[in-house]
C-alpha positions as CSV (number, residue, x, y, z in Angstrom):
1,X,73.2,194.6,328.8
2,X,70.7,196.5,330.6
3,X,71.2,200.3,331.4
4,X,72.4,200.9,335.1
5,X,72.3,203.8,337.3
6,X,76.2,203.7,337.7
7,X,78.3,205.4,334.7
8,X,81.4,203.0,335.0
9,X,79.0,200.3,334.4
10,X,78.5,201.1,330.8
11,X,81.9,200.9,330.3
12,X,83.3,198.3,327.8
13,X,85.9,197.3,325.9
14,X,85.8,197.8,321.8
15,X,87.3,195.5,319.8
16,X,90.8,195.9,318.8
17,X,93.1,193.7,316.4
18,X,95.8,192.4,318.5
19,X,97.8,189.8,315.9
20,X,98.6,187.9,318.9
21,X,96.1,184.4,317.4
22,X,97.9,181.2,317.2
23,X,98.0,180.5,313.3
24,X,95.6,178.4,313.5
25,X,93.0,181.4,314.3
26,X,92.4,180.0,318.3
27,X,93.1,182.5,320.7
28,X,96.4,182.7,322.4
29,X,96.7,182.4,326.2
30,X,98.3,185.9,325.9
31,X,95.0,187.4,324.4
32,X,92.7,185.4,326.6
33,X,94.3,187.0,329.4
34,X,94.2,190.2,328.3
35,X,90.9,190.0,327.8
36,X,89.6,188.6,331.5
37,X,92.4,191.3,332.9
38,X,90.1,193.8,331.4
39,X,87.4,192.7,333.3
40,X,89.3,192.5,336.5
41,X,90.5,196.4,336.1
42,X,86.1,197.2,335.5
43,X,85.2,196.7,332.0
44,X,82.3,195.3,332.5
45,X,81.9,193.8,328.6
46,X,84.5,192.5,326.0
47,X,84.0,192.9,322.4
48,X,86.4,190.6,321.1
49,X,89.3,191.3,318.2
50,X,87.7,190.8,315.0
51,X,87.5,187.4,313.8
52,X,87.4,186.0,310.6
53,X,84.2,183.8,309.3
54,X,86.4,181.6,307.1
55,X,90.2,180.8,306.3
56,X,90.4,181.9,303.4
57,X,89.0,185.4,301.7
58,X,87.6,186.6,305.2
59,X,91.1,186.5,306.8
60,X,92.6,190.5,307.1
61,X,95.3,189.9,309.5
62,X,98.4,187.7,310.0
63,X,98.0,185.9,313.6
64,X,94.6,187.4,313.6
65,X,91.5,185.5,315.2
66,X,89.6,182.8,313.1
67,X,85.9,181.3,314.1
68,X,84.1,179.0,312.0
69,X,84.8,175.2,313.5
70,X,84.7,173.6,316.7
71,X,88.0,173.7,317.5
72,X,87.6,177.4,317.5
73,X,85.1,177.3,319.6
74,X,85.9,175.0,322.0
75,X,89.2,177.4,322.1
76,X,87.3,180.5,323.5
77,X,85.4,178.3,326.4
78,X,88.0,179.0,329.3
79,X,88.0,182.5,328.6
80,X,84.2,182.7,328.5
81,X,84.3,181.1,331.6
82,X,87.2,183.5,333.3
83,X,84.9,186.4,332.0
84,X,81.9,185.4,333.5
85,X,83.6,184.2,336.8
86,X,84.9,187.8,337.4
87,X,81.3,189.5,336.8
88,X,81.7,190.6,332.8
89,X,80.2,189.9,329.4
90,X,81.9,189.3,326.4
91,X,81.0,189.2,322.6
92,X,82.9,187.7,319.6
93,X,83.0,190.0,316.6
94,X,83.0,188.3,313.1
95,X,83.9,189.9,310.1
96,X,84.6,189.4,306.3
97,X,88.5,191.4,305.4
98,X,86.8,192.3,301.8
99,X,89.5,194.1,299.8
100,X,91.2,194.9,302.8
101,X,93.6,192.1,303.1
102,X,96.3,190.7,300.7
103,X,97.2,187.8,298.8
104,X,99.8,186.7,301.2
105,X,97.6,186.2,304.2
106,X,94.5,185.0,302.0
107,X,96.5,182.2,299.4
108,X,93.5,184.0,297.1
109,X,92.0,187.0,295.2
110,X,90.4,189.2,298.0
111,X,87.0,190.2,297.3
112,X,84.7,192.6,297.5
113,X,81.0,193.9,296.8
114,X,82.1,195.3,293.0
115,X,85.7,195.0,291.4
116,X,87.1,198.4,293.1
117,X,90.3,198.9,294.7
118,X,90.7,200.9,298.1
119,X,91.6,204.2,298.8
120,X,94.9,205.6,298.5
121,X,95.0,206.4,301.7
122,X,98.5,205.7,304.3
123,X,98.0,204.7,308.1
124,X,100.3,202.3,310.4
125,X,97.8,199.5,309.2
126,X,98.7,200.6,305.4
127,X,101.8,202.3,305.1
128,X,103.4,203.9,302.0
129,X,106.2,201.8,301.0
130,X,108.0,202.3,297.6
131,X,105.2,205.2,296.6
132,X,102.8,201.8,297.1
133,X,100.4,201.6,300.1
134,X,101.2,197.9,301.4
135,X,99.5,195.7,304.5
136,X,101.5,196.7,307.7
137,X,102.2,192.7,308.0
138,X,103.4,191.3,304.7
139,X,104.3,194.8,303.2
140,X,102.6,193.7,299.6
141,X,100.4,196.1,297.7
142,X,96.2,196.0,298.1
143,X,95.3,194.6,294.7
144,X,92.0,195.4,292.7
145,X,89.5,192.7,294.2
146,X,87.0,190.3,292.6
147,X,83.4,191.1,292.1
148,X,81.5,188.7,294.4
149,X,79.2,186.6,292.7
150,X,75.5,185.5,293.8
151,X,76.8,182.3,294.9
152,X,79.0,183.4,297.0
153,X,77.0,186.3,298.9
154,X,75.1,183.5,300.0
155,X,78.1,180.8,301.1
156,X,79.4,183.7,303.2
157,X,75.8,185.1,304.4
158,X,75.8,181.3,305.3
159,X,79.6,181.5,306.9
160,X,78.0,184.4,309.6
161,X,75.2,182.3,310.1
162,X,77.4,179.1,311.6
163,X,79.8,181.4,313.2
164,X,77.0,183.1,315.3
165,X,75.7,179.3,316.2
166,X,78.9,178.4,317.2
167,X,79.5,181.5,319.4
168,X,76.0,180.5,321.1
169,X,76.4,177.1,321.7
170,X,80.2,178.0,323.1
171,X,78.3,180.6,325.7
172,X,79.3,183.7,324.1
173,X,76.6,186.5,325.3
174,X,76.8,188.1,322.3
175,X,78.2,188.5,318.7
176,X,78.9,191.5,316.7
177,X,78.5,192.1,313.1
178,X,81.7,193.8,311.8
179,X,79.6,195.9,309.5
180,X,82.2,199.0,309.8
181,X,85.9,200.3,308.2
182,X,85.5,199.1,305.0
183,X,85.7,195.4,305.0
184,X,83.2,193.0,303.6
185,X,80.2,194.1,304.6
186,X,80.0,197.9,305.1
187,X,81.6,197.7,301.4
188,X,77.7,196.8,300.4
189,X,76.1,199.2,302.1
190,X,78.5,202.6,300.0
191,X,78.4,203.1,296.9
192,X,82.5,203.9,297.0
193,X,82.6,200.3,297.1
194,X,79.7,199.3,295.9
195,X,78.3,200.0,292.7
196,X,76.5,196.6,291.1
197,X,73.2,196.5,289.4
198,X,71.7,193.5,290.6
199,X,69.5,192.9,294.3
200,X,72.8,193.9,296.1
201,X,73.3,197.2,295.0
202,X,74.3,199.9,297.6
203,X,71.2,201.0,298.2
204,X,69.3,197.9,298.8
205,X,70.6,197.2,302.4
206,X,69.3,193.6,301.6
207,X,73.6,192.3,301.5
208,X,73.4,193.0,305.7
209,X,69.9,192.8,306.4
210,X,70.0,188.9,304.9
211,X,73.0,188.8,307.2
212,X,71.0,189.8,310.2
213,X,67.8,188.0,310.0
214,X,70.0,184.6,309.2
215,X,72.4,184.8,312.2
216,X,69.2,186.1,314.4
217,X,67.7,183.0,313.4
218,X,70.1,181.0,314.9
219,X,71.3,183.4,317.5
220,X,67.7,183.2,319.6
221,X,67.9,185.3,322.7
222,X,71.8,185.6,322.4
223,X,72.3,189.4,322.0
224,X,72.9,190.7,318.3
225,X,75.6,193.9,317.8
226,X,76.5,195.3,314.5
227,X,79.1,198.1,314.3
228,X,78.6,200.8,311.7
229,X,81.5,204.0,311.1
230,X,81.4,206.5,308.5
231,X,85.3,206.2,308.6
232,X,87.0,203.3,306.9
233,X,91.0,201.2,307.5
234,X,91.1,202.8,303.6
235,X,90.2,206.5,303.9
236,X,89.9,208.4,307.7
237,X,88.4,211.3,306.0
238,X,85.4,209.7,304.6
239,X,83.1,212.7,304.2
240,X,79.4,212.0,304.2
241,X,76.7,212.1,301.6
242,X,73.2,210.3,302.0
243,X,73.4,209.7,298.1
244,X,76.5,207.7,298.7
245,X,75.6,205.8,302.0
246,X,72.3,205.9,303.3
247,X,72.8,205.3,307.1
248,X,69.2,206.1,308.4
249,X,67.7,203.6,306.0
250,X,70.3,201.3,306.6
251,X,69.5,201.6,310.2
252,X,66.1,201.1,309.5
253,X,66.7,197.9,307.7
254,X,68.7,196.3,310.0
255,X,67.0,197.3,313.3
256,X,63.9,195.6,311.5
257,X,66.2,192.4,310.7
258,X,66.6,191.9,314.2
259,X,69.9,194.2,315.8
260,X,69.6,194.3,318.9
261,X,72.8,197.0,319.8
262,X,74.0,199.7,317.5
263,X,77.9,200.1,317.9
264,X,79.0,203.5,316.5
265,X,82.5,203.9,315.9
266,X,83.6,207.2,315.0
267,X,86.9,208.8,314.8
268,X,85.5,211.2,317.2
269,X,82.3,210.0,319.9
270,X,79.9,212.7,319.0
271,X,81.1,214.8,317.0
272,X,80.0,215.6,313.6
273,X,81.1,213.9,310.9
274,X,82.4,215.2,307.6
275,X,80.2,216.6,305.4
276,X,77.3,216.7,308.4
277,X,76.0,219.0,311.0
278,X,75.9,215.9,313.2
279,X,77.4,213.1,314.8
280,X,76.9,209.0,313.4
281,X,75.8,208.5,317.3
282,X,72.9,211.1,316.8
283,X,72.0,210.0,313.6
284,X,71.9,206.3,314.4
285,X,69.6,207.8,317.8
286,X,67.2,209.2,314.9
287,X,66.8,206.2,313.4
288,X,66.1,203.4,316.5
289,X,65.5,203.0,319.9
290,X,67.9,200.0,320.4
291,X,70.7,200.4,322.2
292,X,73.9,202.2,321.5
293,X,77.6,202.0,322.1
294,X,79.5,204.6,321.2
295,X,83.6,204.5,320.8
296,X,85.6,207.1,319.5
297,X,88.5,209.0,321.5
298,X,86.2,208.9,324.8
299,X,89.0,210.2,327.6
300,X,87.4,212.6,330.1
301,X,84.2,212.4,332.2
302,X,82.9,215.0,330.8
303,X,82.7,213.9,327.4
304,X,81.0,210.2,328.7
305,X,77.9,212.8,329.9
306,X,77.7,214.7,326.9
307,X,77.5,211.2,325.3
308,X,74.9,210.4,327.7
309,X,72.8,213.4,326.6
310,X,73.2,212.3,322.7
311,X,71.3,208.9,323.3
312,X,74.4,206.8,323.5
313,X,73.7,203.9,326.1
314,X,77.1,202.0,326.7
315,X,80.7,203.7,326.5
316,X,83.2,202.0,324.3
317,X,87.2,202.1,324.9
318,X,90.3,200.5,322.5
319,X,93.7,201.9,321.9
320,X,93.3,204.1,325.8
321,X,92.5,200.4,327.5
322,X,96.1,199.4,326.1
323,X,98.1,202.6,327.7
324,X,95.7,202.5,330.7
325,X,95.3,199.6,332.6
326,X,93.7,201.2,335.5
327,X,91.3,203.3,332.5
328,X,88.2,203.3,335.0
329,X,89.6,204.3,338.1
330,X,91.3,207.0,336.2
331,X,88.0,208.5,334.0
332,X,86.2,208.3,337.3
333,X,88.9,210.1,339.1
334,X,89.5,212.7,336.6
335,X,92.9,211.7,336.0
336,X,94.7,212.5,332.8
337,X,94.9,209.4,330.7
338,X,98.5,207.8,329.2
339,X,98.0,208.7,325.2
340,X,98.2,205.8,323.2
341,X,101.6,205.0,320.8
342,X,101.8,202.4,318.5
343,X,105.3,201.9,318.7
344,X,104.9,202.0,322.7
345,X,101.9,200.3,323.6
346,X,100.5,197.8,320.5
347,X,103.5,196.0,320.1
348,X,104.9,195.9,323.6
349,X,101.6,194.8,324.8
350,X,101.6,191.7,322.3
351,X,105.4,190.9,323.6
C-alpha cells in the first residue's frame, strides 16, 4: 500500500457487516461479488466484513463471516483471485464479538475482558424492544458476560494467530485486527470494559500487543492493520479521557509489536472527539509514522484534502459505497453523494 500521487488511489473500502455468509461462515457468491464489483467501480483495496476467529464465542452476527479452518480459506481464494485480476488489494478482518453478541448466535456465555455488561445505548444493530436493548437479529437481550480467564486469553490470542496464517497462505495481502467498537479486543484496552487486576489490566496494552507480535510472527511480510475508534456498537457518544483509555500509549505499544497500518474509525474523519480538542486521526499521527486510514462520513473532496493535511494516508468508505456504486467518479466529480438508509440500501443490497 504505497502512497501515490493520485487521490482516488487511496481510496478503499472499510469493512462493513453485510449478514449475507453462508452459515457455515464461507463467503457467499453474493458478497464475493460485491466485493470484486468494488474494485471494478475504483476501490483500489477491500477490507473485508468482519470475520469471526472461532465458532463459537467470537461469532457477533447471524450469517456473518467465519475464518479459522481450511475450508474457509479455500472459500475466499476465487475472490482473492477476481480482486487481484482487476488491479485491487484486499484484507480479511478478524475479530473477537466480546459481549457484543448473544446467546442465540454463540450456543454460549459471551465473554469479555471483566464481567461488565454493555451500554444502554439503542442503534439499528441494538434496538430497544420491550424497554430491553436486544441484537438486531435474534431480538434477545445483551446478557452480563464472563470474565475471561488466563487460559483462554491465550487459546484466543492463539485463534488470531492461525487465522492470520491462514489468510497468508490463502493470498490475502493483508489482515486487520478488529481492535475497535467494543468487541473483544478494544474491550482490553478501556477501562469501561475492562477493569481486572492481573497482567491484562486496561492499562497494560499487553492483551493486543501479545496479539500483534503473535500474528506478526506468522504474518511475515504480509501487511498488518489494526483498527482503533473512540466510539463503540454499545455507546456512539463515547467521550474521551486518557485515564480511561490511553490511546497514545496504546499506539505506542502496538506500533512497537509490529502494526504496520493504523485504521481510524471515527464517527466523524477528523474531527474532534468528545471530550478532546482533537481528532483520533491526529492523535494516532502523534503517536507513529505508520500509515493511516482514516473512515468516518468522508463525502466531499474537500474534506479527503483536509484529511490529507491531518497525516491520514489512505481514505476509507462503508455505508456511502452501498448507496453509491459509482462513489469515485462521483467524489472526484464533485457530485453530491446518495445518503445512506438502512431500510433502503443494507437490506436491499443483501436481496
Amino acid at each position: 500500500m504505497n502512497k501515490v500521487s493520485k487521490i482516488e488511489k487511496r481510496f478503499i473500502l472499510a469493512p462493513m457487516t453485510r449478514c449475507i455468509s453462508k452459515i457455515n461462515g464461507c463467503p457467499s457468491k453474493q458478497l464475493g461479488k460485491f466485493y470484486v464489483d468494488q474494485v471494478k467501480n475504483g476501490l483500489t483495496t477491500i477490507i473485508t466484513e468482519s470475520c469471526a476467529v472461532n465458532g463459537e464465542d467470537a461469532r457477533g452476527y447471524l450469517n456473518g463471516s467465519q475464518f479459522f479452518n481450511d475450508q474457509h480459506a479455500k472459500s475466499w481464494a476465487p475472490i482473492i483471485n477476481q480482486v487481484h485480476k482487476h488491479g485491487g488489494k484486499i484484507f480479511i478482518q478478524l475479530f473477537h464479538s466480546g459481549r457484543l453478541t448473544v446467546k442465540k448466535i454463540t450456543n454460549c456465555n459471551p465473554i469479555s475482558a471483566s464481567a461488565l455488561e454493555p451500554s444502554e445505548v439503542p442503534s439499528f444493530w441494538r434496538p430497544l424492544f420491550d424497554q430491553k436493548i436486544v441484537h438486531f437479529q435474534t431480538m434477545t437481550k445483551f446478557e452480563k458476560p464472563k470474565k475471561v480467564s488466563l487460559g483462554k486469553i491465550r487459546k484466543i490470542i492463539n485463534q488470531f494467530r492461525r487465522s492470520s496464517e491462514l489468510a497468508k497462505n490463502v493470498g490475502f495481502d493483508g489482515v486487520e485486527i478488529h481492535g475497535a467498537h467494543g468487541y473483544l479486543v478494544h474491550s482490553f484496552s478501556t477501562f469501561d470494559a475492562n477493569q481486572r487486576k492481573d497482567i491484562y489490566n486496561s492499562k497494560s496494552n499487553l492483551f493486543s500487543s501479545e496479539l500483534i507480535e503473535e500474528c506478526k510472527s506468522v504474518l511475515g511480510k504480509t501487511l498488518l492493520s489494526y483498527r482503533i475508534s473512540l466510539h463503540t456498537v454499545d455507546n456512539p457518544y463515547a467521550k474521551y479521557s486518557k485515564d480511561i483509555y490511553n490511546i497514545p500509549s496504546l499506539i505506542k505499544a502496538l506500533d512497537k509489536a509490529g502494526v504496520d497500518i493504523f485504521h481510524c474509525s471515527e464517527v466523524k474523519a477528523g474531527e474532534n472527539m468528545f471530550g478532546s480538542n482533537e481528532s483520533l486521526l491526529e492523535l494516532v499521527r502523534k503517536n507513529t509514522k505508520k500509515k493511516i486510514i482514516t473512515c468516518g462520513g468522508i463525502d466531499t473532496l474537500e474534506k479527503i484534502k483536509r484529511l490529507d493535511k491531518k497525516g491520514a494516508d489512505y481514505f476509507a468508505f462503508g455505508r456511502s459505497a452501498l448507496s453509491n456504486r459509482d462513489l469515485v467518479k462521483k467524489i472526484i466529480s464533485k457530485k453530491r453523494l446518495i445518503k445512506f438508509e438502512y431500510e433502503k440500501h443494507f437490506y436491499e443490497t443483501r436481496n
